[in-house]
C-alpha positions as a printed NumPy array, in Angstrom:
array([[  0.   ,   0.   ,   0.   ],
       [  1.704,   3.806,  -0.501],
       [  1.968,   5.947,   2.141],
       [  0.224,   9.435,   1.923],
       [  0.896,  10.014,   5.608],
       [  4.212,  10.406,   5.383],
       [  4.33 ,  12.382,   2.609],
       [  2.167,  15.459,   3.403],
       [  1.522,  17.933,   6.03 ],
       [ -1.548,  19.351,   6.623],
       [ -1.898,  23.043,   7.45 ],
       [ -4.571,  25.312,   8.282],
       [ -6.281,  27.511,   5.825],
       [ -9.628,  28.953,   7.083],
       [-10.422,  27.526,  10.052],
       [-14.175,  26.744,  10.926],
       [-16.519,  29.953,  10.182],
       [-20.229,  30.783,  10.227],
       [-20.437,  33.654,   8.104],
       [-24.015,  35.207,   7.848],
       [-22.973,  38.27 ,   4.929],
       [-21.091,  38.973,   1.918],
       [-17.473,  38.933,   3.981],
       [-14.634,  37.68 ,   2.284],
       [-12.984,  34.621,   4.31 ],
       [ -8.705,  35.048,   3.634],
       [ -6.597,  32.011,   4.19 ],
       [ -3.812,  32.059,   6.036],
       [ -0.463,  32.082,   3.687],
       [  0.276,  29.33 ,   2.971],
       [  4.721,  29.085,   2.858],
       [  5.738,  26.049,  -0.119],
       [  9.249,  26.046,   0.885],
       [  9.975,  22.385,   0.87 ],
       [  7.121,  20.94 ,  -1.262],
       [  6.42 ,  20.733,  -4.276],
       [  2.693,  20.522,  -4.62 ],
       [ -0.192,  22.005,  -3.011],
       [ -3.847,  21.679,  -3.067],
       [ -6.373,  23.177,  -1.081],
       [ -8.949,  21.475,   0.386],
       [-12.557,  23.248,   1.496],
       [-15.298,  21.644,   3.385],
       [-18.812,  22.886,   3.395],
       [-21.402,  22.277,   6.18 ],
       [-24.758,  23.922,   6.169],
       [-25.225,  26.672,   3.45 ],
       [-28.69 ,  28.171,   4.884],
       [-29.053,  31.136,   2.611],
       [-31.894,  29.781,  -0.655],
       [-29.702,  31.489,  -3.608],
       [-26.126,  32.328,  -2.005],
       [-23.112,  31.843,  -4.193],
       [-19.219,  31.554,  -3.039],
       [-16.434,  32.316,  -5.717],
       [-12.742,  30.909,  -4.804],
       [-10.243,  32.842,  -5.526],
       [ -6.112,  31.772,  -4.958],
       [ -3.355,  34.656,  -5.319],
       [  0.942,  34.038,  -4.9  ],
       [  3.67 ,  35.715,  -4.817],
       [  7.06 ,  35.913,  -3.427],
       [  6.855,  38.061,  -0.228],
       [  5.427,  36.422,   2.903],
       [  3.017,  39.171,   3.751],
       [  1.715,  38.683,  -0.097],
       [  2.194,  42.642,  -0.542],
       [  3.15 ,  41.163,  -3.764],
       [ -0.453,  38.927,  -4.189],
       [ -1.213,  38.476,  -7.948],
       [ -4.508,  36.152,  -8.919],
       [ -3.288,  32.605, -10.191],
       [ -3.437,  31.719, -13.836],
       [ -5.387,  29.546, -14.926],
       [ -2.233,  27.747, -16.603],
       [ -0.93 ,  27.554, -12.73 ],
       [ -4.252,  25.564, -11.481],
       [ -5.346,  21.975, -11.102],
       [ -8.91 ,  22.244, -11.19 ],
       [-10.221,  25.596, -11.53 ],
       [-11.924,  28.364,  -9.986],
       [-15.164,  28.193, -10.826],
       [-15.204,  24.423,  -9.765],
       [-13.939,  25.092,  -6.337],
       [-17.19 ,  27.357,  -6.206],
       [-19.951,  26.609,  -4.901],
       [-23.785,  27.184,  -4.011],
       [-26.555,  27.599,  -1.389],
       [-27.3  ,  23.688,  -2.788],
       [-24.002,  22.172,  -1.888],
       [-24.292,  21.34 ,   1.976],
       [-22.23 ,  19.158,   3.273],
       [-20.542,  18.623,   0.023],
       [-16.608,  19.215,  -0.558],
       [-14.214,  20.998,  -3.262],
       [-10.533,  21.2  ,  -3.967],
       [ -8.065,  23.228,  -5.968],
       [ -4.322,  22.728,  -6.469],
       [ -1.659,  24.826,  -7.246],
       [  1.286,  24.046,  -9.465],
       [  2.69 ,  27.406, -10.164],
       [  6.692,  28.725,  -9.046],
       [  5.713,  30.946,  -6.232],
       [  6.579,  30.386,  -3.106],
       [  3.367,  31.883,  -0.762],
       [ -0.056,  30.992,  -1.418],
       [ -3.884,  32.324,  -0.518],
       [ -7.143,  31.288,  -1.121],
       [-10.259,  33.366,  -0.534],
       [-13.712,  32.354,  -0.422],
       [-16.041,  35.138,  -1.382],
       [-20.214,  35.151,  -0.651],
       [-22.703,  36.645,  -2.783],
       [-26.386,  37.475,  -1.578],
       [-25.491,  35.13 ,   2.045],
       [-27.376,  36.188,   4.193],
       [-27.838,  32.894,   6.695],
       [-25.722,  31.323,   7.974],
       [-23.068,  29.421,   5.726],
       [-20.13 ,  26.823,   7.507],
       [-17.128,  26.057,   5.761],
       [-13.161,  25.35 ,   6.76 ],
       [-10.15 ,  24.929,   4.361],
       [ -6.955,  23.199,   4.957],
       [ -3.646,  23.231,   2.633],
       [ -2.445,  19.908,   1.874],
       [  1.116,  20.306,   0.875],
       [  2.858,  17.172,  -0.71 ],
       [  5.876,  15.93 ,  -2.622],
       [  8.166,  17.025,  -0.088],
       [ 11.736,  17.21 ,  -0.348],
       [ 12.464,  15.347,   3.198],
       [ 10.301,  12.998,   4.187],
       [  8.781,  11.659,   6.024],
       [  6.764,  14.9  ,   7.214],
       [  6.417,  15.604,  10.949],
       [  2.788,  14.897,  12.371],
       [  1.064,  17.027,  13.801]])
């Protein structure tokens, strides 16, 4: 059997949330150095709101604070944006979106249109293809 476990670590990206408006939900920055994939990783719980909408956005760049944030091409995706999306109609459901691009720090933002209920998600970063492994746990 391969071993996944020893080959990732698992970081958090939005932690648990009830948002009941239109705020946008940041990730924490998520630092590559010593990995060379990532993928994101968002799980949705209730989505009360009968015709909200949530866009996914990911942005890199090279400083840490991301003063430097630029939106991700396409070309630099796995998956894309407007899967990771999602609707009012997807409790419970999940999404993912991977990165392949050159930068070293990486966002993602979730972003609710017309919410006005309460909607629970969380994200986590999976990094993988590490250069030392294994990874430590936690």
């Amino acid at each position: 059997m391969k071993d996944l476990f020893n080959n990732i670590t698992v970081a958090r990206a939005i932690a648990p949330v009830s948002v009941s408006d239109n705020t946008a939900q940041v990730s924490q920055i998520i630092d590559r150095q010593g990995y060379g994939s990532l993928t994101f990783a968002i799980a949705l719980g209730s989505l009360a709101d009968a015709d909200a909408t949530f866009s996914v956005l990911v942005e890199h760049g090279d400083n840490s604070g991301l003063s430097d944030a630029a939106t991700v091409a396409a070309s630099d995706l796995l998956g894309t944006a407007a899967l990771a999306g999602f609707t009012f109609a997807d409790d419970n459901a999940t999404r993912k979106i991977g990165y392949k691009g050159a930068k070293r720090y990486v966002r993602l933002t979730i972003t609710p249109a017309n919410n006005a209920s309460a909607a629970l998600f969380s994200a986590v970063a999976l990094l993988g293809h590490p250069y030392a492994a294994p990874t430590s746990n936690p």
